[in-house]
N, CA and C atoms as a LAMMPS dump frame, in Angstrom:
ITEM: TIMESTEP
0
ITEM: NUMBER OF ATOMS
474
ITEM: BOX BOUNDS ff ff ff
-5.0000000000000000e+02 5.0000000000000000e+02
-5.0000000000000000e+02 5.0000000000000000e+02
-5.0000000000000000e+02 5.0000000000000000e+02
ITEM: ATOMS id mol type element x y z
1 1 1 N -226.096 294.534 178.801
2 1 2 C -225.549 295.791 178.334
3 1 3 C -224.083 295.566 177.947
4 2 1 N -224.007 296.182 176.63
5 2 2 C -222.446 295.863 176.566
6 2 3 C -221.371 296.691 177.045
7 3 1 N -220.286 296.231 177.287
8 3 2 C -219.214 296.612 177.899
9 3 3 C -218.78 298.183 177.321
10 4 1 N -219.146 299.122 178.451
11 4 2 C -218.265 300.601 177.509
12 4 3 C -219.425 301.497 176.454
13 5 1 N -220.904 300.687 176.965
14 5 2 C -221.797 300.953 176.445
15 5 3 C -222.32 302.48 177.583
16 6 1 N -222.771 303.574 177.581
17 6 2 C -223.255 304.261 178.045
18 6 3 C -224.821 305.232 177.657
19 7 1 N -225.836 304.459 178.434
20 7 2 C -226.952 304.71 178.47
21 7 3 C -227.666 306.197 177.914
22 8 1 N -227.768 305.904 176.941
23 8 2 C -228.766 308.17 176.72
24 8 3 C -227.412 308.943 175.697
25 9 1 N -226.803 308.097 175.26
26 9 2 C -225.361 308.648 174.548
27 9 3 C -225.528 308.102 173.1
28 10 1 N -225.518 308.737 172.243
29 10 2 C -225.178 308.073 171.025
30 10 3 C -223.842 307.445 170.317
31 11 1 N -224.314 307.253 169.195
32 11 2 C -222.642 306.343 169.522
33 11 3 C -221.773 307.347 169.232
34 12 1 N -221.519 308.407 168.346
35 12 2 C -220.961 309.283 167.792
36 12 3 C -220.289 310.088 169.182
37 13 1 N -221.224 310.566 170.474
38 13 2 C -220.759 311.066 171.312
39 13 3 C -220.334 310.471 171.792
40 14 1 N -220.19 309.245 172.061
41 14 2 C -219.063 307.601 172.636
42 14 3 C -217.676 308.042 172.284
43 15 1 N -218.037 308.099 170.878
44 15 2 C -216.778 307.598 170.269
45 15 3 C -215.286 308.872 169.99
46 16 1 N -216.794 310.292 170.055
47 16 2 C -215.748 311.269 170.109
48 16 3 C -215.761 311.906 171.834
49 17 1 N -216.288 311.322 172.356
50 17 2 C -216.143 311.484 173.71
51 17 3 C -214.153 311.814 174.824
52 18 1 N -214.034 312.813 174.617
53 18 2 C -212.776 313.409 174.895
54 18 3 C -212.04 313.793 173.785
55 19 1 N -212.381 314.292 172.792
56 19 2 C -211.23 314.782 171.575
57 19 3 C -211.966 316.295 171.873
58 20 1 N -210.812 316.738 170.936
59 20 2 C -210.774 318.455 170.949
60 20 3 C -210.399 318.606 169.545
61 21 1 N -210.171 319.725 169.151
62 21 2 C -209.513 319.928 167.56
63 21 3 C -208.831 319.518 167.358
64 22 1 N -207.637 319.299 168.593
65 22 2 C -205.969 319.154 168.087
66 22 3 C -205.909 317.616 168.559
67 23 1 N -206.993 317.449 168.685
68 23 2 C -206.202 315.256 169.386
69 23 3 C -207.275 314.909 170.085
70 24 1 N -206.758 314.242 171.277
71 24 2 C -207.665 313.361 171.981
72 24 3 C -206.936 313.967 173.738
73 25 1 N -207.89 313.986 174.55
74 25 2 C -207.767 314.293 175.791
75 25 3 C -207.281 313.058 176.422
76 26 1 N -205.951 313.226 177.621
77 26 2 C -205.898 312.434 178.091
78 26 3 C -206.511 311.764 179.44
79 27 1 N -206.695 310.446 179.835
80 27 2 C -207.335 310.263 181.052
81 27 3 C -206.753 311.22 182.488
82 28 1 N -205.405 311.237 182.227
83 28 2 C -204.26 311.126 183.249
84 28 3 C -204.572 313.061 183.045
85 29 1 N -204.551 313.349 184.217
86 29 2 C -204.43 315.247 184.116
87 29 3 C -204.77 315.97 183.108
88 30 1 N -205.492 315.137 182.356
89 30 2 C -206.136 316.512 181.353
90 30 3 C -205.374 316.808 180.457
91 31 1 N -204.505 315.76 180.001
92 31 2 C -203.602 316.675 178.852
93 31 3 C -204.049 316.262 177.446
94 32 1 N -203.589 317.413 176.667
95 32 2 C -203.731 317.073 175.385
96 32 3 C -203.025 316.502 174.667
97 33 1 N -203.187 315.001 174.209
98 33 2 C -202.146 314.434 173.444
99 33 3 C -202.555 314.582 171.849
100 34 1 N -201.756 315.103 171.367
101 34 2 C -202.19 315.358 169.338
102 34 3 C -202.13 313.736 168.987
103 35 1 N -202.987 313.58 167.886
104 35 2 C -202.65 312.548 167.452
105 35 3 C -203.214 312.653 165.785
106 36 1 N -202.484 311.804 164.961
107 36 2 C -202.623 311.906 163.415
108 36 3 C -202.078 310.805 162.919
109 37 1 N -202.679 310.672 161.7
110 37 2 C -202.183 309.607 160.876
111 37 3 C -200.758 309.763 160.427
112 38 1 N -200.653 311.524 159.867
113 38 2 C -198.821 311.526 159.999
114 38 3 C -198.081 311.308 160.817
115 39 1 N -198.333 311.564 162.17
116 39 2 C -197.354 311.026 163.274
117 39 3 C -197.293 309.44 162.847
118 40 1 N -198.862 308.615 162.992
119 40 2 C -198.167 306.878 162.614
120 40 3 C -197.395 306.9 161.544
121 41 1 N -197.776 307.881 160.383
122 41 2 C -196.63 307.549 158.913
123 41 3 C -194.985 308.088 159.312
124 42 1 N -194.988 308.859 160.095
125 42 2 C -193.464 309.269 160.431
126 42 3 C -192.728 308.062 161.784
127 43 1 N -193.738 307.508 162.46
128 43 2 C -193.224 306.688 163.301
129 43 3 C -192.775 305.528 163.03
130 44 1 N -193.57 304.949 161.761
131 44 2 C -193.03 303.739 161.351
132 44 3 C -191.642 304.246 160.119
133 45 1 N -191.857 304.977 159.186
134 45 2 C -190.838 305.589 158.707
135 45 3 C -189.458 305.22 159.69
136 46 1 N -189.108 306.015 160.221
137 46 2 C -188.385 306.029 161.702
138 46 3 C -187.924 304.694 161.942
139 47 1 N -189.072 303.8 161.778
140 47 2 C -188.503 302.684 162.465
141 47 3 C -188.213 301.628 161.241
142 48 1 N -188.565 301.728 159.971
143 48 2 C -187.935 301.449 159.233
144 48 3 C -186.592 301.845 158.986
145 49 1 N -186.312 303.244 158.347
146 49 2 C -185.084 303.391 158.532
147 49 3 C -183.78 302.99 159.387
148 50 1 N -184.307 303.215 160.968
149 50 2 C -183.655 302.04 161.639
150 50 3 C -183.305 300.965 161.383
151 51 1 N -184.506 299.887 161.004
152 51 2 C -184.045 298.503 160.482
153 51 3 C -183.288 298.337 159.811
154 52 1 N -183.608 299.505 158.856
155 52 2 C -182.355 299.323 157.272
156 52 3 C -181.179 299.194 157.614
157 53 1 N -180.68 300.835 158.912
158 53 2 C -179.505 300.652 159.545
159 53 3 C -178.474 299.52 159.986
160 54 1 N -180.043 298.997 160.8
161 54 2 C -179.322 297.602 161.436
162 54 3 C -179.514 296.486 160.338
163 55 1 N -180.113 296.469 159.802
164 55 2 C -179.425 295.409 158.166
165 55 3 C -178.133 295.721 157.836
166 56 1 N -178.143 297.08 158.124
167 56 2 C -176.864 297.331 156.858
168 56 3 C -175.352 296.417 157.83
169 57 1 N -175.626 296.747 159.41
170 57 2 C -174.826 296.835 160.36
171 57 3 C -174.354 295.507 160.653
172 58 1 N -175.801 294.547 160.451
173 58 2 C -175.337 293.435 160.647
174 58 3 C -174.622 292.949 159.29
175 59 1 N -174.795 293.084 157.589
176 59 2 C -174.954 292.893 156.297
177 59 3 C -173.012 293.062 157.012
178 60 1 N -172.683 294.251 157.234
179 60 2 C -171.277 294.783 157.681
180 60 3 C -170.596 293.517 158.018
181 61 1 N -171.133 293.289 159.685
182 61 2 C -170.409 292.06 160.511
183 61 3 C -170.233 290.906 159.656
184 62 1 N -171.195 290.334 159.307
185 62 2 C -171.368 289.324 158.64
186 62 3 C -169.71 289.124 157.09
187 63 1 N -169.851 289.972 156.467
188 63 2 C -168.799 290.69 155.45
189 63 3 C -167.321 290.245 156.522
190 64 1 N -166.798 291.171 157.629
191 64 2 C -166.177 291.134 158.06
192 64 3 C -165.727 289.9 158.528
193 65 1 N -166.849 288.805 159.416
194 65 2 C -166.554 287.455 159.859
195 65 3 C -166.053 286.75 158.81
196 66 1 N -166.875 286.418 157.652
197 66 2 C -166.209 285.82 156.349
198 66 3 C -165.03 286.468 155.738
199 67 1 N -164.864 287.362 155.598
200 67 2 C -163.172 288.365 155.178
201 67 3 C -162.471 287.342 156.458
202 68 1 N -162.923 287.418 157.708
203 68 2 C -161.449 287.092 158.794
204 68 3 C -161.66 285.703 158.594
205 69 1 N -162.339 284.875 158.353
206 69 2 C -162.191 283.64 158.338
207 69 3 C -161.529 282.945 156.885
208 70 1 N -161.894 283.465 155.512
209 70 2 C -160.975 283.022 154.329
210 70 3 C -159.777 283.707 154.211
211 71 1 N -159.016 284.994 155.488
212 71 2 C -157.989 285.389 154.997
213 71 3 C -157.185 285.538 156.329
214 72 1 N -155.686 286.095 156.032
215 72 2 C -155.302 285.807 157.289
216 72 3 C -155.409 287.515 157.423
217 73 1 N -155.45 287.364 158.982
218 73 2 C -155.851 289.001 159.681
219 73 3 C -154.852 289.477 160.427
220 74 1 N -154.295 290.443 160.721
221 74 2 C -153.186 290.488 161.364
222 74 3 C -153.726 290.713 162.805
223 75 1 N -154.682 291.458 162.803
224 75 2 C -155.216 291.886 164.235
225 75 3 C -156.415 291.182 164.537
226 76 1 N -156.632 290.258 165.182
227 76 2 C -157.4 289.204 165.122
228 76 3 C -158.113 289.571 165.293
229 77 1 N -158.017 290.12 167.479
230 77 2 C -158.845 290.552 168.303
231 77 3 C -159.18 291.734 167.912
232 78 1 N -158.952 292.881 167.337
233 78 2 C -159.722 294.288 166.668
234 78 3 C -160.667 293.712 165.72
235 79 1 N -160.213 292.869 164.643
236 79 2 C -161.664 292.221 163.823
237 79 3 C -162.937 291.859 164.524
238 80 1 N -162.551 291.006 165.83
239 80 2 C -163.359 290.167 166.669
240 80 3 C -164.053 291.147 167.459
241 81 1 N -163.397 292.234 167.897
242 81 2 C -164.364 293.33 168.567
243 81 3 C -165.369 294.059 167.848
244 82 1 N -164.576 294.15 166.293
245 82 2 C -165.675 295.193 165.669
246 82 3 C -166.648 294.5 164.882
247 83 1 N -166.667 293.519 164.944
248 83 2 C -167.941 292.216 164.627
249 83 3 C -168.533 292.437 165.912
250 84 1 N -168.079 292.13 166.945
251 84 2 C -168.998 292.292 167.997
252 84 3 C -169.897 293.384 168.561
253 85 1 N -169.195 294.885 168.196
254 85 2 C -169.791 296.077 168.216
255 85 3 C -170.575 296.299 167.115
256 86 1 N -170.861 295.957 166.262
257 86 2 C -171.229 296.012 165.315
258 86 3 C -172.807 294.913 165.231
259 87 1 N -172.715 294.31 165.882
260 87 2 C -173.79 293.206 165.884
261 87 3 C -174.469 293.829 167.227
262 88 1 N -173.767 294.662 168.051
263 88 2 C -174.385 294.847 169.243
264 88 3 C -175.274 296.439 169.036
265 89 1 N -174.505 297.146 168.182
266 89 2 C -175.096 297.913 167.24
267 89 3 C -176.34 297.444 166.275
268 90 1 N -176.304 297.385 165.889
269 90 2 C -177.768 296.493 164.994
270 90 3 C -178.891 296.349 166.045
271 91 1 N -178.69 295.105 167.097
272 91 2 C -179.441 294.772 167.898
273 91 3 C -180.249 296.036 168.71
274 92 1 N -179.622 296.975 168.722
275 92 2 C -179.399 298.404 169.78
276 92 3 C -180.232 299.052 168.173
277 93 1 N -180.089 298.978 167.503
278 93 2 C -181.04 300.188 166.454
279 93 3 C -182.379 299.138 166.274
280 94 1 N -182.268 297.741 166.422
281 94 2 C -183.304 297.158 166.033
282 94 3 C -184.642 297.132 167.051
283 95 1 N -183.843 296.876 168.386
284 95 2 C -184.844 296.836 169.677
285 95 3 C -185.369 298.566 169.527
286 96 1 N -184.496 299.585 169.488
287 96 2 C -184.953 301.187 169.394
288 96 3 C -186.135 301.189 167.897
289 97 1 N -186.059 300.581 167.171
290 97 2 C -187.231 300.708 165.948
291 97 3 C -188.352 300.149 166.241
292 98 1 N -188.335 298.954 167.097
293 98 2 C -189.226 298.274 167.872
294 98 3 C -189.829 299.156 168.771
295 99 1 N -189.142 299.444 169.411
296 99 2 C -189.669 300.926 170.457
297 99 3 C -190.351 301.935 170.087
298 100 1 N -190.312 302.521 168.625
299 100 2 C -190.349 303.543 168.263
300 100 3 C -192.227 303.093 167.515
301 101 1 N -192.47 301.504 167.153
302 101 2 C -193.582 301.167 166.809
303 101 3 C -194.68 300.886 167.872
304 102 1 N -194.108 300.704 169.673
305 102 2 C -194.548 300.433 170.01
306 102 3 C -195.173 301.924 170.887
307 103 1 N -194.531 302.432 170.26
308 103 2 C -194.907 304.646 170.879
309 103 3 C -194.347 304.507 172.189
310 104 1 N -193.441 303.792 172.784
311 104 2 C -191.804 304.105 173.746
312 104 3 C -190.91 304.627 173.808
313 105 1 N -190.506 306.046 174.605
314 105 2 C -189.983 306.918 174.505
315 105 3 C -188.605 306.377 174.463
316 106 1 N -188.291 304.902 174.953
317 106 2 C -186.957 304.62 174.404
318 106 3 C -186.362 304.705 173.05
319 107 1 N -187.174 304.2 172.262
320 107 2 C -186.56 304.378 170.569
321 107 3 C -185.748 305.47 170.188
322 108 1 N -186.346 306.464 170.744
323 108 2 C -185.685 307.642 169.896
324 108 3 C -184.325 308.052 170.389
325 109 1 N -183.9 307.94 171.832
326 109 2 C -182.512 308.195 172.05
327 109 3 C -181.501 307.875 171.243
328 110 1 N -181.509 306.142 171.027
329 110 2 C -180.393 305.324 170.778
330 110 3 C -180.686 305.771 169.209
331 111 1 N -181.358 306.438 168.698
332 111 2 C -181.687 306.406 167.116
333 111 3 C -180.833 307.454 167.078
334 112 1 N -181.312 308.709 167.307
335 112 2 C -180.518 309.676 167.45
336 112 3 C -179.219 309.855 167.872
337 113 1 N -178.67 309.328 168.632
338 113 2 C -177.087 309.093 169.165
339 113 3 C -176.405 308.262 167.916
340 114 1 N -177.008 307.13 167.937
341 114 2 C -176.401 306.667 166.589
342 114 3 C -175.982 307.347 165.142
343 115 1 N -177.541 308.188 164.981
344 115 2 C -177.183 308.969 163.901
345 115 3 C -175.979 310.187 163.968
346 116 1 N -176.044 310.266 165.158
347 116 2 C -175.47 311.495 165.128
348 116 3 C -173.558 310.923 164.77
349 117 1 N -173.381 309.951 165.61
350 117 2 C -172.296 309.212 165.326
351 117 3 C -172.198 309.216 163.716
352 118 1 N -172.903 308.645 163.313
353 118 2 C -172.949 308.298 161.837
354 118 3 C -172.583 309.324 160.841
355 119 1 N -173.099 310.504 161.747
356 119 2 C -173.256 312.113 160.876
357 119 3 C -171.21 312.536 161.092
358 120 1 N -170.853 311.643 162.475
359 120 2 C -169.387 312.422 162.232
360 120 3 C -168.99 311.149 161.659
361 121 1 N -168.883 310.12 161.202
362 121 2 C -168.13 309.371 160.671
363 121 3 C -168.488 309.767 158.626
364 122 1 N -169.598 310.009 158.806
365 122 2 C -169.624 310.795 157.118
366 122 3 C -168.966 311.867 156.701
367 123 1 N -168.528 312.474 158.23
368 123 2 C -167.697 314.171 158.013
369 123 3 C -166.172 313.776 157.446
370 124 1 N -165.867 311.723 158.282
371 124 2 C -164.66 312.199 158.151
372 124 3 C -164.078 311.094 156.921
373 125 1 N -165.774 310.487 156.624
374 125 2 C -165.149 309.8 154.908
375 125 3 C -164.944 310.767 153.649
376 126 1 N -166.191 312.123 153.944
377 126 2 C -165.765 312.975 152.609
378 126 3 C -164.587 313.742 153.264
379 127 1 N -163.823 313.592 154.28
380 127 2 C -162.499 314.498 154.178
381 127 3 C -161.422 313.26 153.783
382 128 1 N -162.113 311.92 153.832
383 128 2 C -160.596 311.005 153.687
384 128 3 C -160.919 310.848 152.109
385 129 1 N -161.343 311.512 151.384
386 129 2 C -161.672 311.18 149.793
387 129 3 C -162.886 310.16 149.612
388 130 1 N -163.404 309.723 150.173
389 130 2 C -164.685 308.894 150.144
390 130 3 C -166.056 309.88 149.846
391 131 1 N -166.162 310.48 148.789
392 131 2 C -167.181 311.505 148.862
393 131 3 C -168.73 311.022 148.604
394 132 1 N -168.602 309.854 147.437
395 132 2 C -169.812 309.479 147.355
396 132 3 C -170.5 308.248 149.404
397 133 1 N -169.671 307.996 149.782
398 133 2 C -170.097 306.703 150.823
399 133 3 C -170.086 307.901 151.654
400 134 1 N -169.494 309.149 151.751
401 134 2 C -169.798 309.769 152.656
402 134 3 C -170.664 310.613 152.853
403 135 1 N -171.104 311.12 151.365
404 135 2 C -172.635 311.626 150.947
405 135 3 C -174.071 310.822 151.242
406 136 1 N -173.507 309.376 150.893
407 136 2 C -174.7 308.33 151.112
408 136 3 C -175.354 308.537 152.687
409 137 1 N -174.182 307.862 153.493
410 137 2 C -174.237 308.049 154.795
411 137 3 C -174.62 308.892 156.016
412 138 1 N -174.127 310.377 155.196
413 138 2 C -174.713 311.671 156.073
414 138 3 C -176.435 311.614 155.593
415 139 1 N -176.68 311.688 154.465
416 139 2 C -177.851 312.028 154.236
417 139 3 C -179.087 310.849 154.746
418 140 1 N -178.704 309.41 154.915
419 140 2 C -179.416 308.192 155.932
420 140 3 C -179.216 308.9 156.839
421 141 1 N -178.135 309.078 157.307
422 141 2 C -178.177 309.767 159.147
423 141 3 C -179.155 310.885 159.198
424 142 1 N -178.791 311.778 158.221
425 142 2 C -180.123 312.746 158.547
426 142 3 C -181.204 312.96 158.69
427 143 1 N -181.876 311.821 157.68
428 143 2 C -183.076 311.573 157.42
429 143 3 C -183.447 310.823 158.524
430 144 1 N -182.935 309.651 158.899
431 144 2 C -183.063 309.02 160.04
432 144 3 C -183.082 309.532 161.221
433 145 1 N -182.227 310.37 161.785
434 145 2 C -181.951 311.315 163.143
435 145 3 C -183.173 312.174 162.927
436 146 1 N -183.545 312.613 161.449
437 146 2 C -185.228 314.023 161.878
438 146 3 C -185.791 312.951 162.056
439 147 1 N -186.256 311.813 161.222
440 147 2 C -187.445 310.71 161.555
441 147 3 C -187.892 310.626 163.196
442 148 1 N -186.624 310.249 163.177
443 148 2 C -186.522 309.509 164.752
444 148 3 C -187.34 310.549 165.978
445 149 1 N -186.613 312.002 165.539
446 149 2 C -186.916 313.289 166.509
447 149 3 C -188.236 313.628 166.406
448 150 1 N -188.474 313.369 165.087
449 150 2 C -190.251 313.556 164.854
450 150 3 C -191.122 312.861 165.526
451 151 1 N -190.674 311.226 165.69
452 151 2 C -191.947 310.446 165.785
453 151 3 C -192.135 310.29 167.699
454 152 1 N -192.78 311.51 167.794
455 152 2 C -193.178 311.775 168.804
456 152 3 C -194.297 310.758 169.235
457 153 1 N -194.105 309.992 170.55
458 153 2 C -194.677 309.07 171.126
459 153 3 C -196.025 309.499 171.475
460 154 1 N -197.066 308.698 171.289
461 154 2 C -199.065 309.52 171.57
462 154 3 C -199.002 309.164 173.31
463 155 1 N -198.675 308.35 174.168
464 155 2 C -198.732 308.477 175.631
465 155 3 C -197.784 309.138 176.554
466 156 1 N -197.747 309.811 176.749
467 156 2 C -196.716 310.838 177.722
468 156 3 C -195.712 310.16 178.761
469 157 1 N -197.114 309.179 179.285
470 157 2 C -196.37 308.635 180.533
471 157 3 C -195.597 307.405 180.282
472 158 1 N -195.248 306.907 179.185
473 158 2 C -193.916 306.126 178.665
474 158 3 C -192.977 306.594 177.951
């Protein structure tokens, strides 16, 4: 008999065996977890956008290390920190996009905090005259910060 096979059941009642209209029943207390193909299309979304982030973040550092190394810098150690925050950033949106594919309720914090950061540093490029980089920027953050809030995880208990 095969494994998960149940005797006098067809397969159809196997297979929809615990769904309801809105999802699938969970083992754990009976709850209802929704589940849809748009949630996977908004979750990976989400975690793309992330990546992009952290491309862009590391694309940044990278820029910066080569600027401090062919020129002279006056502030060495401020260059050297914000390469380092900046790479530690990336890593921090990249592991959270990872999270966010693997349906881990970690992803979405650090996505959201970030964006939200992102959302005041766009407030304060279109007030320093930067209107187009600061248009660019708010509207990734936004899109990214709903993504992120959307892609509601299918297991509860992670």
């Amino acid at each position: 008999m095969e494994r998960g096979h149940q005797p006098g059941r067809g397969v159809i009642e196997q297979i929809t065996h615990g769904m309801t209209m809105n999802g699938f029943q969970s083992a754990r207390k009976g709850k209802l977890i929704p589940y849809s193909l748009e949630m996977e299309r908004i979750r990976r979304l989400a975690a793309l956008f992330a990546n992009l982030e952290a491309l862009f973040l590391l694309s940044l550092a990278l820029y910066l290390f080569i600027r401090t190394a062919t020129e002279d810098v006056t502030e060495l150690d401020a260059m050297i920190a914000e390469i380092i925050f900046l790479v530690a950033g990336a890593l921090g949106l990249f592991f959270a996009g990872r999270g966010l594919l693997r349906q881990k309720r970690y992803g979405r914090g650090p996505i959201v905090m970030a964006n939200l950061i992102a959302l005041g540093v766009a407030y304060y490029m279109i007030d320093g005259d930067r209107l187009v980089w600061g248009l660019t920027l708010g509207a990734v953050a936004l899109v990214t910060g709903a993504l992120a809030i959307a892609a509601i995880p299918q297991n509860p208990s992670e």
